[in-house]
TORPA-4810 file (N, C-alpha, C, O; in nm, 3 decimals):
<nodes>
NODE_1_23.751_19.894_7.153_23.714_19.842_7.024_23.735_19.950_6.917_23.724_20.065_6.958_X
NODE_2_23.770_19.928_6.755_23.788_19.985_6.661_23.650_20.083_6.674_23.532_20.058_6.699_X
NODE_3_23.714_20.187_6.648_23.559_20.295_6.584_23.634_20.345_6.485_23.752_20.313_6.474_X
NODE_4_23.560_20.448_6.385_23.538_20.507_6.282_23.444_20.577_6.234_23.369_20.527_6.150_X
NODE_5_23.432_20.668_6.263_23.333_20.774_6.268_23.345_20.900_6.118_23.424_20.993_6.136_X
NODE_6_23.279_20.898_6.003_23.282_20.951_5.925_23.207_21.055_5.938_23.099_21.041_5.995_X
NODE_7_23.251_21.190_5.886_23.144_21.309_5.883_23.169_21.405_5.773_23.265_21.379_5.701_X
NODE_8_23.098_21.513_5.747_23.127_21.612_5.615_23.023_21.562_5.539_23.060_21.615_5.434_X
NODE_9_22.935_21.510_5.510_22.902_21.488_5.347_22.748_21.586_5.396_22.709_21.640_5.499_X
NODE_10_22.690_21.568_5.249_22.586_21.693_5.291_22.546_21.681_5.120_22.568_21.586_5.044_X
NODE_11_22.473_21.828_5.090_22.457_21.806_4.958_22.523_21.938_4.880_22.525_22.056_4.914_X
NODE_12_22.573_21.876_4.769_22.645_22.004_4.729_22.624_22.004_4.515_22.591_21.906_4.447_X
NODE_13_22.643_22.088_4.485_22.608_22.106_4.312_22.699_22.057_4.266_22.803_22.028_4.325_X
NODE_14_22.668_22.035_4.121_22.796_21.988_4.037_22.894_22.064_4.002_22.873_22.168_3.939_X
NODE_15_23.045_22.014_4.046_23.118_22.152_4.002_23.180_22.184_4.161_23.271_22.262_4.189_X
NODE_16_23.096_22.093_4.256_23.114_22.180_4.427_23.259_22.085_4.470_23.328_22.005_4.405_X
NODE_17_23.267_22.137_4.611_23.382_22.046_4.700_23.285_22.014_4.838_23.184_22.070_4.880_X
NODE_18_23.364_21.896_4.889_23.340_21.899_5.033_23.466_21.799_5.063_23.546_21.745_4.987_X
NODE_19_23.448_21.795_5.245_23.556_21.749_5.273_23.547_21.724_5.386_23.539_21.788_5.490_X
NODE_20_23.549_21.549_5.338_23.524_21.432_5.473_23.591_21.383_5.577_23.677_21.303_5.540_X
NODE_21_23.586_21.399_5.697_23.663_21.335_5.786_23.631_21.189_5.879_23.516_21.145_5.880_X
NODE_22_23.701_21.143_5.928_23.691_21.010_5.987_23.829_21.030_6.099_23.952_21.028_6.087_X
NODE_23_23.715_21.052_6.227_23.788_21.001_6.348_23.791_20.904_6.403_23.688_20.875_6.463_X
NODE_24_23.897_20.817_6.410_23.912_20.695_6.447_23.951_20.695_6.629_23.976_20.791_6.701_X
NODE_25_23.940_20.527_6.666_23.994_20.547_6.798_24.022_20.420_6.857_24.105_20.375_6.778_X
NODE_26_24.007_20.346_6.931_24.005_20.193_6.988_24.183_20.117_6.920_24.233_20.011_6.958_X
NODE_27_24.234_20.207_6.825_24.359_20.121_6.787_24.449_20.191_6.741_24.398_20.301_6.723_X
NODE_28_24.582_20.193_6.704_24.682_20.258_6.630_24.740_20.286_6.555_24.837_20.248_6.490_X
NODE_29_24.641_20.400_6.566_24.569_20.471_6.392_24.677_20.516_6.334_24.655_20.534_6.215_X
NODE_30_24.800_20.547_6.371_24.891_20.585_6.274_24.988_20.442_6.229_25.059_20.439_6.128_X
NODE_31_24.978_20.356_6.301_25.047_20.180_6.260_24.953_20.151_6.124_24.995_20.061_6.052_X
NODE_32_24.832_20.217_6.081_24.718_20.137_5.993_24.750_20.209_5.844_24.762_20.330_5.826_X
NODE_33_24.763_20.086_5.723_24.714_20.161_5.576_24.517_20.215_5.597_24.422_20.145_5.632_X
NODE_34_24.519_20.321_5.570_24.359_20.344_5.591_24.319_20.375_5.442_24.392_20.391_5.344_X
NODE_35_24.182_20.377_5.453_24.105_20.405_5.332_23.969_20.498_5.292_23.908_20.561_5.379_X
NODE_36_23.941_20.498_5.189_23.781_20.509_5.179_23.704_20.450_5.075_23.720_20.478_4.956_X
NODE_37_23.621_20.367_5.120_23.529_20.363_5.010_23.366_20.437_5.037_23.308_20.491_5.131_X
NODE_38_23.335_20.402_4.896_23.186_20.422_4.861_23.093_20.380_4.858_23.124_20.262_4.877_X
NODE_39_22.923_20.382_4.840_22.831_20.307_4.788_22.731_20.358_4.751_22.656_20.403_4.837_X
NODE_40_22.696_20.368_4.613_22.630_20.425_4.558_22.492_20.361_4.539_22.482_20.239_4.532_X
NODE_41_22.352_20.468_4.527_22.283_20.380_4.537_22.206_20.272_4.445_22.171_20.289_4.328_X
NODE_42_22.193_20.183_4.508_22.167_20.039_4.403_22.284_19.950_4.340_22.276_19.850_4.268_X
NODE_43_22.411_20.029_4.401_22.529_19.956_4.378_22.606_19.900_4.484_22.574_19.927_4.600_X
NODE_44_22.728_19.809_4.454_22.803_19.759_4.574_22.892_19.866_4.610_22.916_19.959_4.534_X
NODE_45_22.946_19.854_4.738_23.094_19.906_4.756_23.194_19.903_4.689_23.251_19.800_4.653_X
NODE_46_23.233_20.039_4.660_23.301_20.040_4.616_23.471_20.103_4.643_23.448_20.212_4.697_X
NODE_47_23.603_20.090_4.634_23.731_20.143_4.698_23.757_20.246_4.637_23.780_20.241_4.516_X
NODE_48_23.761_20.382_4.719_23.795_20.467_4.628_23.951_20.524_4.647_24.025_20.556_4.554_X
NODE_49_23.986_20.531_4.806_24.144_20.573_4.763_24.199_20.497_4.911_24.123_20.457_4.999_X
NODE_50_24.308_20.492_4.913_24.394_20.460_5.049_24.521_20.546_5.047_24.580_20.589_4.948_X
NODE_51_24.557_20.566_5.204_24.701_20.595_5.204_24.767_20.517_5.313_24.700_20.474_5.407_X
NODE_52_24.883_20.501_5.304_24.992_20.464_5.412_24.995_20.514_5.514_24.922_20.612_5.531_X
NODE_53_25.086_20.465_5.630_25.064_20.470_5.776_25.114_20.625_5.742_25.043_20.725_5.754_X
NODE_54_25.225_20.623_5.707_25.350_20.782_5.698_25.247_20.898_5.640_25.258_21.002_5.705_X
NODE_55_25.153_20.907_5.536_25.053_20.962_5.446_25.201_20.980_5.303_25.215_21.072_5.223_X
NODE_56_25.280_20.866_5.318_25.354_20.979_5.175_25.334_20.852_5.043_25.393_20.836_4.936_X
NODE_57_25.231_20.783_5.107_25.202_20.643_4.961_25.082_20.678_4.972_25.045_20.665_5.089_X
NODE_58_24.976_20.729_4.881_24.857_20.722_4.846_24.797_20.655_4.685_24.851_20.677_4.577_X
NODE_59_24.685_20.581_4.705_24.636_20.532_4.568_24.468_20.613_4.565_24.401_20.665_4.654_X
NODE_60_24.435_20.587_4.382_24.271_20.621_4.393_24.267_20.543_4.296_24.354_20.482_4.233_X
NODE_61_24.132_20.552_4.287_24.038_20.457_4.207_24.056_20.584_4.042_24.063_20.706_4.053_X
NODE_62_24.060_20.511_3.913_24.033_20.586_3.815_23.934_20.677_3.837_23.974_20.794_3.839_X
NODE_63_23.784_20.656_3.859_23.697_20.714_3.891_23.722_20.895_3.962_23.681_21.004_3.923_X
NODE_64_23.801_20.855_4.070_23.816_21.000_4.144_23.978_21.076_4.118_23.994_21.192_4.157_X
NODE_65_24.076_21.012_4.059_24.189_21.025_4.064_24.170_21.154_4.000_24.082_21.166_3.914_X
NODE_66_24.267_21.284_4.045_24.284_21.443_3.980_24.170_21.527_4.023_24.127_21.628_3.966_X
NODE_67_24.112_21.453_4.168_23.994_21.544_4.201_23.967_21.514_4.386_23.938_21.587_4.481_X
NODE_68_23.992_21.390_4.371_23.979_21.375_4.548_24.164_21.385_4.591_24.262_21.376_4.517_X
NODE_69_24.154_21.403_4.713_24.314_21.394_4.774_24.263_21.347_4.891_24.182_21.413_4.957_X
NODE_70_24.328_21.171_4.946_24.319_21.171_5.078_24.448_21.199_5.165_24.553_21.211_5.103_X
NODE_71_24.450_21.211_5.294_24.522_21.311_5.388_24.505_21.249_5.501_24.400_21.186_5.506_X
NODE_72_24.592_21.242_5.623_24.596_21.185_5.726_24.662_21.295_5.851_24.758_21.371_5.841_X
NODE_73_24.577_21.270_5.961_24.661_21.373_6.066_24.699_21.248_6.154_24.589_21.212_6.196_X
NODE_74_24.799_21.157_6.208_24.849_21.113_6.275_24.827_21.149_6.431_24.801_21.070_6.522_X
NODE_75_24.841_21.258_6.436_24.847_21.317_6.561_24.659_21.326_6.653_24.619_21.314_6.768_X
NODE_76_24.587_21.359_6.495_24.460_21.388_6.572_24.383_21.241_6.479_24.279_21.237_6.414_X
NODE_77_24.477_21.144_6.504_24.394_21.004_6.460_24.244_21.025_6.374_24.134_20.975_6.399_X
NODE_78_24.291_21.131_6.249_24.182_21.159_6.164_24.213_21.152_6.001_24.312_21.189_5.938_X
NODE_79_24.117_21.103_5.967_24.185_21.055_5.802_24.071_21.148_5.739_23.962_21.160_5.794_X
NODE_80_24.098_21.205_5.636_24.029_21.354_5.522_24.009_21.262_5.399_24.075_21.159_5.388_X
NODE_81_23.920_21.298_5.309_23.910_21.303_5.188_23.839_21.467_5.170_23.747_21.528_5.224_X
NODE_82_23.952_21.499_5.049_23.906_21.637_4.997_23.859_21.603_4.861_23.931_21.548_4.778_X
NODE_83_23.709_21.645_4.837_23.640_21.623_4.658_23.647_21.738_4.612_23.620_21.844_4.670_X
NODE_84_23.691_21.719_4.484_23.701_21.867_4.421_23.599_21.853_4.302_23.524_21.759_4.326_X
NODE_85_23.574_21.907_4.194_23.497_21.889_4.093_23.392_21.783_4.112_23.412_21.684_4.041_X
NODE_86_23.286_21.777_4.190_23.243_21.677_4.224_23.078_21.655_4.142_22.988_21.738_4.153_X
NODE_87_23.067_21.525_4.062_23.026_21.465_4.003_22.884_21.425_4.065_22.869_21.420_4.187_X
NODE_88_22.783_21.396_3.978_22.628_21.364_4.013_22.706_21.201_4.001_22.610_21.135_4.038_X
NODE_89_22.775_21.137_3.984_22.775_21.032_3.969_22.905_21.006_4.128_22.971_20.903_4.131_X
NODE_90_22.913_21.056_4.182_23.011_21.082_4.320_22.906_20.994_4.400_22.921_20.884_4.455_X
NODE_91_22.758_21.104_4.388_22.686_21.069_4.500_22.672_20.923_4.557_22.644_20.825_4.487_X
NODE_92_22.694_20.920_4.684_22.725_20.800_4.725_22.701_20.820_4.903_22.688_20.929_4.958_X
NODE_93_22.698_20.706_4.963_22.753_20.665_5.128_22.887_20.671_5.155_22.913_20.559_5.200_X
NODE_94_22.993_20.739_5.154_23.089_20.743_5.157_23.175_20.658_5.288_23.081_20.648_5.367_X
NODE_95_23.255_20.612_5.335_23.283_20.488_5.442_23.457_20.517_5.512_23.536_20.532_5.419_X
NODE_96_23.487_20.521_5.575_23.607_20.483_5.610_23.657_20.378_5.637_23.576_20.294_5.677_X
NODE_97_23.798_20.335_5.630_23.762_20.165_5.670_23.961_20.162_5.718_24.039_20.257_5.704_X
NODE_98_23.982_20.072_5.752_24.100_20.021_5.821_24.052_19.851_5.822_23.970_19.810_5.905_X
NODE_99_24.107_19.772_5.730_24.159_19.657_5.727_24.016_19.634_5.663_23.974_19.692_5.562_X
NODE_100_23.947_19.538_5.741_23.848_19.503_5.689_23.729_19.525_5.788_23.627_19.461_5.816_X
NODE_101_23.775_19.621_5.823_23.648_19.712_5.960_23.622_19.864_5.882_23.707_19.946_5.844_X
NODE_102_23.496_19.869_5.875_23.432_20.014_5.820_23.342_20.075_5.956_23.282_19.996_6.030_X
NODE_103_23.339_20.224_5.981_23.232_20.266_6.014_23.178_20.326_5.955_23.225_20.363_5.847_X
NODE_104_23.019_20.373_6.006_22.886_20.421_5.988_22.934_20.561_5.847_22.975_20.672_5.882_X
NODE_105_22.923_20.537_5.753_22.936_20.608_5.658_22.835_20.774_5.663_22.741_20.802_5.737_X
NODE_106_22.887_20.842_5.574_22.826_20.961_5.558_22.775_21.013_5.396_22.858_21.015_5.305_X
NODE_107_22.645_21.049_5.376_22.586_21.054_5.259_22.587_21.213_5.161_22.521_21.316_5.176_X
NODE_108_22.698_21.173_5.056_22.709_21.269_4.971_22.651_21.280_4.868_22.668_21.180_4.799_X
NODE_109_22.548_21.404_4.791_22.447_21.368_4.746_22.520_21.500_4.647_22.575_21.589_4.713_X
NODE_110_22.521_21.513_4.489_22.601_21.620_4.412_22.428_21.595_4.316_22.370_21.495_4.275_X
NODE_111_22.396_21.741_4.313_22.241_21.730_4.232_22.247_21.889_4.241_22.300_21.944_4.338_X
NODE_112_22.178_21.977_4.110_22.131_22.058_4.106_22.021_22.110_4.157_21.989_22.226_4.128_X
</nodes>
C-alpha cells in the first residue's frame, strides 16, 4: 500500500530555513507528479508546490514562490521541500501527497 512519511519540521524563527522530507514506498515513486501541501491552523489545505516525475517541471503557490524549492531523489524514493526566509504565516502541518493520497504530515511552527 501507498505510504508517505513526512519529516523535518520543528520550530524555527523568522528569517530561519528547514528542510522537509517525505519517504515514500508501496508504489512508483519516480512514475508519480508529487507534491506538497499545507494546513494552517484554523484553515483548509492548502497546495503549495509540485514537481514532475523527471524533477525538471516544478510549480509553487504565489505564497512560497522565491523561497521554498521542491526536489526529488528518484533513486532514494524521497521528495524535499527546502524553506528559506520562512514566514510566521508558513506555520502550518505541512503534507506530502501523490495523486489524491497524503501522508501523516509534519508541524512547522516559525515564532520568535
Amino acid at each position: 500500500d501507498v505510504q508517505l512519511q513526512a519529516s523535518g519540521g520543528g520550530l524555527v524563527q523568522p528569517g530561519g530555513s528547514l528542510r522537509l522530507s517525505c519517504a515514500a514506498s508501496g508504489f512508483g515513486f519516480y512514475g508519480y507528479v508529487m507534491s506538497w501541501d499545507r494546513q494552517a491552523p484554523g484553515k483548509g489545505i492548502e497546495w503549495v508546490a509540485n514537481i514532475n516525475e523527471g524533477g525538471g517541471s516544478k510549480g509553487y503557490s504565489d505564497d512560497v514562490k522565491g523561497r521554498f524549492t521542491i526536489s526529488r531523489d528518484n533513486a532514494k524514493n524521497t521528495l524535499y521541500l527546502q524553506m528559506n526566509n520562512l514566514k510566521p504565516e508558513d506555520t502550518a502541518v505541512y503534507y506530502c501527497r501523490m495523486g489524491d493520497v497524503r501522508g501523516p504530515g509534519t508541524l512547522v511552527t516559525v515564532s520568535s
